[in-house]
N, C-alpha and C positions, 0 to 999 in steps of 0.2 A: 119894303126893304129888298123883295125879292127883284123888283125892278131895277131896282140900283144897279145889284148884284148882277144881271142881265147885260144893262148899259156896259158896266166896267168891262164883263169880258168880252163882251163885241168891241170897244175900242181897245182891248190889250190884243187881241187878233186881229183887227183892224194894221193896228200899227206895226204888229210882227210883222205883216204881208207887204207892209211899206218898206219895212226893214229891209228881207229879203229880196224887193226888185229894185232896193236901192244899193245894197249891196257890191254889185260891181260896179258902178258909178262914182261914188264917192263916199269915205270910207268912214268920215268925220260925221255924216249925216247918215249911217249906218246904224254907229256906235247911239249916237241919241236916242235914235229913234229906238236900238233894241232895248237903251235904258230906262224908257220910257215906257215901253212897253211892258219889261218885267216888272218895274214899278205895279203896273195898273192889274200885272195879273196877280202879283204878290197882295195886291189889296180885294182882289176876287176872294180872296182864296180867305182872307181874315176875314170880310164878310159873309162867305159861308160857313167859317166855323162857329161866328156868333150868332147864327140863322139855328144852326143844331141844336143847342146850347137851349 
């Protein structure tokens, strides 16, 4: 599980970082990607509270 938990937030940072040098480029593909992103760290973040648990 802790692996998952690993995976998910290197791809929710992963995607922030895409976010941000997308950014001023195009704004449509910004927006996705930061929802995409918070998605996957809001699922980090449920995964480590059920890890505690």
């Amino acid at each position: 599980m802790s692996k998952l938990l690993l995976l998910n937030l290197l791809m929710g940072a992963g995607l922030a970082y895409a976010a941000v040098r997308e950014y001023r480029q195009d704004a449509r593909t910004f927006r996705v990607l930061a929802a995409v992103s918070s998605l996957s760290l809001l699922v980090s973040l449920g995964l480590a509270s059920q890890l505690q648990h």
